[in-house]
PALO-775562 format. One record per residue (C-alpha): residue in one letter; x, y, z. Coordinates in pm, 1 decimal. Layout:
<rec><aa>A</aa><px>X</px><py>Y</py><pz>Z</pz></rec>
...
END
This chain:
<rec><aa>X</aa><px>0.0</px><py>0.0</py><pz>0.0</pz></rec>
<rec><aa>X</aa><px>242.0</px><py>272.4</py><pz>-90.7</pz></rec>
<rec><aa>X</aa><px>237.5</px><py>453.8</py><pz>303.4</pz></rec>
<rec><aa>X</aa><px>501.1</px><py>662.9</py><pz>210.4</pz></rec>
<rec><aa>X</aa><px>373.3</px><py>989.3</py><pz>314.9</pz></rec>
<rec><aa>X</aa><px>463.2</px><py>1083.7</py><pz>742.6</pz></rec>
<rec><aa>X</aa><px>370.8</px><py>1450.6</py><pz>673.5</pz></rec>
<rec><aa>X</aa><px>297.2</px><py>1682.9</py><pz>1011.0</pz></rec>
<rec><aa>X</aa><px>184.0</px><py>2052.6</py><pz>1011.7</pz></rec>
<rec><aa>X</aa><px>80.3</px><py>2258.9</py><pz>1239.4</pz></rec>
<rec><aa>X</aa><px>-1755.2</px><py>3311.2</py><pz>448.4</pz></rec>
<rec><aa>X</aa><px>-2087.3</px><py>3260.7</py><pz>559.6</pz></rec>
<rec><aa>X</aa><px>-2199.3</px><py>3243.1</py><pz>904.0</pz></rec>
<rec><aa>X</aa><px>-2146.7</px><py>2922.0</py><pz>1129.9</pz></rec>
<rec><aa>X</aa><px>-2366.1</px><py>2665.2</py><pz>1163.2</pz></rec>
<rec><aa>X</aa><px>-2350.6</px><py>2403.4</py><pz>1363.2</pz></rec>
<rec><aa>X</aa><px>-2408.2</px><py>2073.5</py><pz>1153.8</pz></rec>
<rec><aa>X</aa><px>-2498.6</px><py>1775.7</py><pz>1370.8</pz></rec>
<rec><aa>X</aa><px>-2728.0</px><py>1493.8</py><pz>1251.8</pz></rec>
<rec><aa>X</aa><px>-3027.9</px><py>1677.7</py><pz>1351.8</pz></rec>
<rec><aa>X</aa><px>-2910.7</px><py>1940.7</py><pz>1044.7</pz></rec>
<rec><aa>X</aa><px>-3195.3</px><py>2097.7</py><pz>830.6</pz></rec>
<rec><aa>X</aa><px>-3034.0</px><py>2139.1</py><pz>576.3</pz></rec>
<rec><aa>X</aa><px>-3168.0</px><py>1972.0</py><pz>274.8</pz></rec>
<rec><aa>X</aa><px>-3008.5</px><py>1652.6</py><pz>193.3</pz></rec>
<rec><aa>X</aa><px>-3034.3</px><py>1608.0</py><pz>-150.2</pz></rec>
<rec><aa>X</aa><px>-2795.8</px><py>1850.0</py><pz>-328.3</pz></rec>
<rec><aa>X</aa><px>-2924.6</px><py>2045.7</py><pz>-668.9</pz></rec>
<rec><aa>X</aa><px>-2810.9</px><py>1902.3</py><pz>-986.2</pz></rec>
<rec><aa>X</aa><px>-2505.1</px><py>2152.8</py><pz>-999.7</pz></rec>
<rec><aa>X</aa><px>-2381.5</px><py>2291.9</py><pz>-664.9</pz></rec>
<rec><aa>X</aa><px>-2483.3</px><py>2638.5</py><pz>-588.6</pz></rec>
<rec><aa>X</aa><px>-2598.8</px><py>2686.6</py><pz>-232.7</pz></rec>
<rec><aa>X</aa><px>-2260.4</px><py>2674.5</py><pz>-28.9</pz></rec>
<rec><aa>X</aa><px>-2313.9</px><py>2704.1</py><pz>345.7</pz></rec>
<rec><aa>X</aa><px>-2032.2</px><py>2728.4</py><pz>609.0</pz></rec>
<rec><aa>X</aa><px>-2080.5</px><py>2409.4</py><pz>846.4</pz></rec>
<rec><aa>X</aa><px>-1908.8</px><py>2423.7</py><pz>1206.5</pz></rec>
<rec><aa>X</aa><px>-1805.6</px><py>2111.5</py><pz>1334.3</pz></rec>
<rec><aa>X</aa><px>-1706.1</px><py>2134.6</py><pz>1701.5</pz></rec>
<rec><aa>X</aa><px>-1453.5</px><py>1986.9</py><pz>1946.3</pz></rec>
<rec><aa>X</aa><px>-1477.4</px><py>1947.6</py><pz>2286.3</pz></rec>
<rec><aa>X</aa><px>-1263.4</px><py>2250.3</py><pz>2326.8</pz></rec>
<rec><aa>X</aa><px>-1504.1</px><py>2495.6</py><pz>2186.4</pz></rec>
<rec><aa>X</aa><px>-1303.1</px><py>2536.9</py><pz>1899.2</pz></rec>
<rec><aa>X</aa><px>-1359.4</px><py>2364.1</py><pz>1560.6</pz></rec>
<rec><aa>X</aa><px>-1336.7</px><py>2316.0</py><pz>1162.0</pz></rec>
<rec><aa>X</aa><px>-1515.9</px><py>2565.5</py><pz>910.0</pz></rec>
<rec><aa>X</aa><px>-1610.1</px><py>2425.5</py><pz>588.3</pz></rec>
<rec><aa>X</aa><px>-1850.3</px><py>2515.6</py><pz>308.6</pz></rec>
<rec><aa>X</aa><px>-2030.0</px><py>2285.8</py><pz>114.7</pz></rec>
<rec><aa>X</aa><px>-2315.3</px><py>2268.3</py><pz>-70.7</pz></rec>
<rec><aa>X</aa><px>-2535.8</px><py>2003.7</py><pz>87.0</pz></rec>
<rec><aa>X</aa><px>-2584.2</px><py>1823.4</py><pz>438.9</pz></rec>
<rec><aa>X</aa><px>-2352.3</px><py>1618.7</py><pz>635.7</pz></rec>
<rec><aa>X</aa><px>-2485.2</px><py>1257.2</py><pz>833.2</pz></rec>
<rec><aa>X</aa><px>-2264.4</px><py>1191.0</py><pz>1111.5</pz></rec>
<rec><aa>X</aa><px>-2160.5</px><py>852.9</py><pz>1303.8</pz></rec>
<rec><aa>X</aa><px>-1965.9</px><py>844.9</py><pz>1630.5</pz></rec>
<rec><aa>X</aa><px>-1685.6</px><py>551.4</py><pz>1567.0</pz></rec>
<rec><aa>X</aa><px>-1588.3</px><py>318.4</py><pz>1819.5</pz></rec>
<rec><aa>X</aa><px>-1268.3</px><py>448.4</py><pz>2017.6</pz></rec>
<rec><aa>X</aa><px>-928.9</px><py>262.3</py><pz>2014.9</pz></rec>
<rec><aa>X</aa><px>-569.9</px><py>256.8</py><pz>2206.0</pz></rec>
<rec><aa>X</aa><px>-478.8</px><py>594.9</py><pz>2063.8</pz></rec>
<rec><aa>X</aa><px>-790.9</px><py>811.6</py><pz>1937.3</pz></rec>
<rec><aa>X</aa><px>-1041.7</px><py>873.1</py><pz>2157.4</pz></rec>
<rec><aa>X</aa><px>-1421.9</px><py>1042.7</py><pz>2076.5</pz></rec>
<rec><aa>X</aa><px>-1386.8</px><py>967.2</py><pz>1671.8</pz></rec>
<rec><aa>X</aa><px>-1648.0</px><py>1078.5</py><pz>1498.2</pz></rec>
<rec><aa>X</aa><px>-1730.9</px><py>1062.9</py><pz>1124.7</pz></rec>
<rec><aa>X</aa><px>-1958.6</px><py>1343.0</py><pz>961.2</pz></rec>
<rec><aa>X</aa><px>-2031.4</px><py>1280.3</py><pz>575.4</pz></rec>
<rec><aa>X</aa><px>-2210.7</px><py>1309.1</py><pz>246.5</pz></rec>
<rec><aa>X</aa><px>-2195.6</px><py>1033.2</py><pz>-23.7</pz></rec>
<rec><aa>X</aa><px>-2387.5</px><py>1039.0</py><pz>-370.5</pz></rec>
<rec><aa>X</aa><px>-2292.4</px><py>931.8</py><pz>-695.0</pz></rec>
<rec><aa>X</aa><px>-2133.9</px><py>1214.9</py><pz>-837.9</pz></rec>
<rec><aa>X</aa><px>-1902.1</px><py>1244.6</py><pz>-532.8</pz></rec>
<rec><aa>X</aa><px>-1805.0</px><py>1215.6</py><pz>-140.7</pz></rec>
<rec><aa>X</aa><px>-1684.5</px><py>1362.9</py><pz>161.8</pz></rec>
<rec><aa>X</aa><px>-1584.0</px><py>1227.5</py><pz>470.7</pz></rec>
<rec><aa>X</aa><px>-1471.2</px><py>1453.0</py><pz>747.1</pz></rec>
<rec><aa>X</aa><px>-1311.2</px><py>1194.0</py><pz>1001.7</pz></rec>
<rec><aa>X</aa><px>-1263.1</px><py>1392.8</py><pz>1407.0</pz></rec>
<rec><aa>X</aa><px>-1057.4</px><py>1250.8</py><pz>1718.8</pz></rec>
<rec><aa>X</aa><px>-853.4</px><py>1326.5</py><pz>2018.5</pz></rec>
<rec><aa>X</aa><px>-500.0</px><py>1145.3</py><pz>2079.2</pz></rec>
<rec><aa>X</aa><px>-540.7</px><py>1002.0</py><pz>2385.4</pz></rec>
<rec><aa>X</aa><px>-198.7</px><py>1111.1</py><pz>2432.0</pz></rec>
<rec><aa>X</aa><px>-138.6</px><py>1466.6</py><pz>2514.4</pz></rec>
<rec><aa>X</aa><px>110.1</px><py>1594.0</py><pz>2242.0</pz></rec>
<rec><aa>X</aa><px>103.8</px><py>1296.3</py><pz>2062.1</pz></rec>
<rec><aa>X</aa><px>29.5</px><py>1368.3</py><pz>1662.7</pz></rec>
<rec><aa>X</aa><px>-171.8</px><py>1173.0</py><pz>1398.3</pz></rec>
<rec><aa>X</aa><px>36.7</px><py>1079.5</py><pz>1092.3</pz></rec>
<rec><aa>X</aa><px>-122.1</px><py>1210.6</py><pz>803.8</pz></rec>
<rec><aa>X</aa><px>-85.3</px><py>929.0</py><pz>528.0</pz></rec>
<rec><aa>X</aa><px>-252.5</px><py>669.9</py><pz>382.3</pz></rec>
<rec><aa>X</aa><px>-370.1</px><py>490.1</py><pz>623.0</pz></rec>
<rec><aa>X</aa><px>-489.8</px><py>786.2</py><pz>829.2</pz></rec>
<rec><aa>X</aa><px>-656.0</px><py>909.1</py><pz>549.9</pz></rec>
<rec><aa>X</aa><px>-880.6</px><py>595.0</py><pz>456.2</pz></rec>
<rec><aa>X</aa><px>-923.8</px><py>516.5</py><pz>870.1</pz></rec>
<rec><aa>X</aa><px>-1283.6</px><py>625.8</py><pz>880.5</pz></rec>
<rec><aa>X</aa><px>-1358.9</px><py>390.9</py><pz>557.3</pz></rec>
<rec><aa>X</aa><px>-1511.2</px><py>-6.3</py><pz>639.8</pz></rec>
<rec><aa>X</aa><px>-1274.8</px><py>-226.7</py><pz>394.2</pz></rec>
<rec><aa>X</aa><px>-1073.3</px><py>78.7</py><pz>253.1</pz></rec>
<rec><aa>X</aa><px>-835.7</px><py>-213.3</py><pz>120.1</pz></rec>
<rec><aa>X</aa><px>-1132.8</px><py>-310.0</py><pz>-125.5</pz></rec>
<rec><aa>X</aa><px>-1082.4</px><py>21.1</py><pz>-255.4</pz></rec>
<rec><aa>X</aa><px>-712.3</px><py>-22.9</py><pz>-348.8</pz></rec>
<rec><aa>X</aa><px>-621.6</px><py>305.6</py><pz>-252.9</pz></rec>
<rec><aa>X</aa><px>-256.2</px><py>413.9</py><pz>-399.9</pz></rec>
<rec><aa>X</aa><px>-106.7</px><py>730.3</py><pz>-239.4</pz></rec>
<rec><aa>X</aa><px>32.4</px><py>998.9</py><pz>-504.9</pz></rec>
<rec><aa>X</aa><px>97.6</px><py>1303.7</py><pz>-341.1</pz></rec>
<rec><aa>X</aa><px>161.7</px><py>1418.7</py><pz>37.0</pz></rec>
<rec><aa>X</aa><px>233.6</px><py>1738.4</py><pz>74.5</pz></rec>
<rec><aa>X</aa><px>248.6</px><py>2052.0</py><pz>300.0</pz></rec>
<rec><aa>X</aa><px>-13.1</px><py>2351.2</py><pz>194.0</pz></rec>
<rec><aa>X</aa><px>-89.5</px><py>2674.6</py><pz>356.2</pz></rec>
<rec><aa>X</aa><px>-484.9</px><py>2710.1</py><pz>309.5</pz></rec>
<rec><aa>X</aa><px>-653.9</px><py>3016.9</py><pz>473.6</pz></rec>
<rec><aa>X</aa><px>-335.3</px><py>3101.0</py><pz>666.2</pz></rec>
<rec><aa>X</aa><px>-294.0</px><py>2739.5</py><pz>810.5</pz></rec>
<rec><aa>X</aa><px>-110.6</px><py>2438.1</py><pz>761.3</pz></rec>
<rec><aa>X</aa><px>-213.3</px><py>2136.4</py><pz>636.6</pz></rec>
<rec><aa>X</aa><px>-113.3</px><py>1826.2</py><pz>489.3</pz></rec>
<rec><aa>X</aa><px>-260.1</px><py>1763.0</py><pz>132.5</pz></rec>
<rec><aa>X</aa><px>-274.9</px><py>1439.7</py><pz>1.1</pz></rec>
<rec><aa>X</aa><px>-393.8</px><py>1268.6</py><pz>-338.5</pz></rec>
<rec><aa>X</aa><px>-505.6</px><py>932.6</py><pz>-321.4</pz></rec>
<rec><aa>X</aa><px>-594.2</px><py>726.4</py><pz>-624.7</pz></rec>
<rec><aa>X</aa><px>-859.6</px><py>490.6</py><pz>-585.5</pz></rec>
<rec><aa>X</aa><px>-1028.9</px><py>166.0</py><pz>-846.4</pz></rec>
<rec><aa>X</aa><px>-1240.0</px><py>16.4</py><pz>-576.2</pz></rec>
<rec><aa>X</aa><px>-1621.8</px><py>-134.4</py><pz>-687.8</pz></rec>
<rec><aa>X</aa><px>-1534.1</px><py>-85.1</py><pz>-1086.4</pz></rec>
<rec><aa>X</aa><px>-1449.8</px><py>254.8</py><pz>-1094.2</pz></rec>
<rec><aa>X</aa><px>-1167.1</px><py>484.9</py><pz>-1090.1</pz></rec>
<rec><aa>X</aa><px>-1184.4</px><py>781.5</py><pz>-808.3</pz></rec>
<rec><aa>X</aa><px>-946.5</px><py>1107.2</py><pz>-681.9</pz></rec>
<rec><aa>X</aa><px>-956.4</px><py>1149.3</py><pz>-364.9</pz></rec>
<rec><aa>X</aa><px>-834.9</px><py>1496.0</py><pz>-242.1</pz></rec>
<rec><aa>X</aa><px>-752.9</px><py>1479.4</py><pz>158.4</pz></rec>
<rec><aa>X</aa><px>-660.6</px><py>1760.0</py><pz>352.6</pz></rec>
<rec><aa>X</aa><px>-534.8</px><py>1671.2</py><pz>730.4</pz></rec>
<rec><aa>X</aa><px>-523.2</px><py>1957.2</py><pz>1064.8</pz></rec>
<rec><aa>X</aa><px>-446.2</px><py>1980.5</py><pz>1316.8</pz></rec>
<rec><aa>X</aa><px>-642.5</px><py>2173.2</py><pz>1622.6</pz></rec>
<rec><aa>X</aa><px>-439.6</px><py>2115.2</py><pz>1968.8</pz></rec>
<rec><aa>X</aa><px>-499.8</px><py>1774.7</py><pz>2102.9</pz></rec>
<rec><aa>X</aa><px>-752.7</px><py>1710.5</py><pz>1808.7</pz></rec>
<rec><aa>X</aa><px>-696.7</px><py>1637.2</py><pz>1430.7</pz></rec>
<rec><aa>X</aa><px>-933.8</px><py>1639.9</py><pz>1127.9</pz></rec>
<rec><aa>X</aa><px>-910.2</px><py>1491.5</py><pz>820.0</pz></rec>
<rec><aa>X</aa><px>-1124.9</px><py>1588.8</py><pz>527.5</pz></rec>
<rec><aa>X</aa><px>-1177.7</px><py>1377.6</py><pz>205.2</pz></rec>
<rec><aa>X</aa><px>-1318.2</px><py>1418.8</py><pz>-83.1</pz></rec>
<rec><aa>X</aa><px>-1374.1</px><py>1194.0</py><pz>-378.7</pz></rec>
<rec><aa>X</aa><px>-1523.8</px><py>1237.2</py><pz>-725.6</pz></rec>
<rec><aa>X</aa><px>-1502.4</px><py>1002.2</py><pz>-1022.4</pz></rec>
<rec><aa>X</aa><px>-1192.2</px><py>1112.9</py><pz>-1229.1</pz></rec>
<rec><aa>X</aa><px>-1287.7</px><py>1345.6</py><pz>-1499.7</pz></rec>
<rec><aa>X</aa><px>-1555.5</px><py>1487.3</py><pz>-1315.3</pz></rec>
<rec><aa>X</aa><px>-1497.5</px><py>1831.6</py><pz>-1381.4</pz></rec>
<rec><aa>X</aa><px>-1807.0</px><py>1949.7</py><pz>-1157.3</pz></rec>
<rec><aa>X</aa><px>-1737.4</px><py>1766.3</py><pz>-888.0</pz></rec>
<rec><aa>X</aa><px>-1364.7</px><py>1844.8</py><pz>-910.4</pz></rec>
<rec><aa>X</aa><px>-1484.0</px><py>2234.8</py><pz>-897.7</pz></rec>
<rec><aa>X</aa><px>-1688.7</px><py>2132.5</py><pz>-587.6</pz></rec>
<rec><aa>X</aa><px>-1424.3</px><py>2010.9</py><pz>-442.7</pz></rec>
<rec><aa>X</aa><px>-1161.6</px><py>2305.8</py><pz>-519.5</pz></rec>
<rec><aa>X</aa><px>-1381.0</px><py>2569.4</py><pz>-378.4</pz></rec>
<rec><aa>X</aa><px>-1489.9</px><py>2382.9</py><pz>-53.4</pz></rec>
<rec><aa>X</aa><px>-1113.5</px><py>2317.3</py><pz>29.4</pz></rec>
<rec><aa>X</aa><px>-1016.7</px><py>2684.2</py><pz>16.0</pz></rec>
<rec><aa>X</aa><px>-1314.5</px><py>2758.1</py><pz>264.0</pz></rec>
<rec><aa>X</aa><px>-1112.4</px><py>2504.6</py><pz>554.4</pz></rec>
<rec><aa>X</aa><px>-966.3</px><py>2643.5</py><pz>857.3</pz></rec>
<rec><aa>X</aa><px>-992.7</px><py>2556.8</py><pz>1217.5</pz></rec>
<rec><aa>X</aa><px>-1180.2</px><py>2884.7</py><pz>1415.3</pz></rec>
END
């Protein structure tokens, strides 16, 4: 599985999107209605994102070295995003933003064949983050995934989004939600 990638980095009004969101979930045929979603951490502070439809959310089972995950996304067939949430259980202790980080929150992600082809350090909206391209040919067809990883004190979030290659509306989507990201 190519985990080559060890990388580390340091709009609208908010709304707080929970599974209880009223947001519509089905998105129009071409995304127009962008809305800023807050997604907390126990700290008070939290990610910013915009997108154009409604996030589900799942609270993951805990293990030896993330504690509280939590899994807020959006799947269709045009594309995806999975924002994946935890604490390290220990203090100063950093996630490793790479491929296996990145597919964590995903049931079988080895199905998927994922092949890492970028990690990379970015500055979006001021902050670092890791950016990552992953390449995936799972279920008969061939996907991008675009991942950006944060960190936010003890917490991290990783954000994914997928589209089927060539998608050129989906791949705009995708471009303009990631420059909205940024831990408030």
């Amino acid at each position: 599985m190519g985990d080559v990638c060890c990388c580390t980095g340091g709009g609208n009004s908010g709304k707080i999107a929970s599974r209880h969101d009223d947001l519509p979930k089905d998105p129009p045929k071409e995304y127009r209605n962008y809305t800023a979603k807050v997604l907390r951490q126990q700290d008070g502070k939290g990610l910013s994102v915009e997108l154009p439809f409604k996030l589900d959310y799942a609270s993951l089972p805990a293990d030896g070295k993330v504690k509280n995950p939590e899994r807020y996304f959006h799947h269709e067939d045009r594309c995806f995003v999975d924002i994946y949430h935890g604490s390290m259980v220990e203090p100063g202790q950093k996630m490793p933003f790479n491929l296996n980080s990145f597919m964590k929150s995903y049931k079988d992600a080895d199905k998927l064949h994922p092949m890492l082809k970028t990690c990379e350090h970015r500055t979006i909206n001021g902050q670092e983050m890791t950016y990552a391209v992953i390449k995936v040919n799972g279920e008969g067809n061939k996907q991008k995934m675009e991942c950006l990883g944060i960190y936010s004190g003890n917490d991290f979030w990783i954000i994914s989004y997928g589209y089927k290659e060539g998608d050129a509306t989906a791949e705009k989507m995708v471009e303009r939600s990631m420059k909205t990201v940024k831990i408030i």
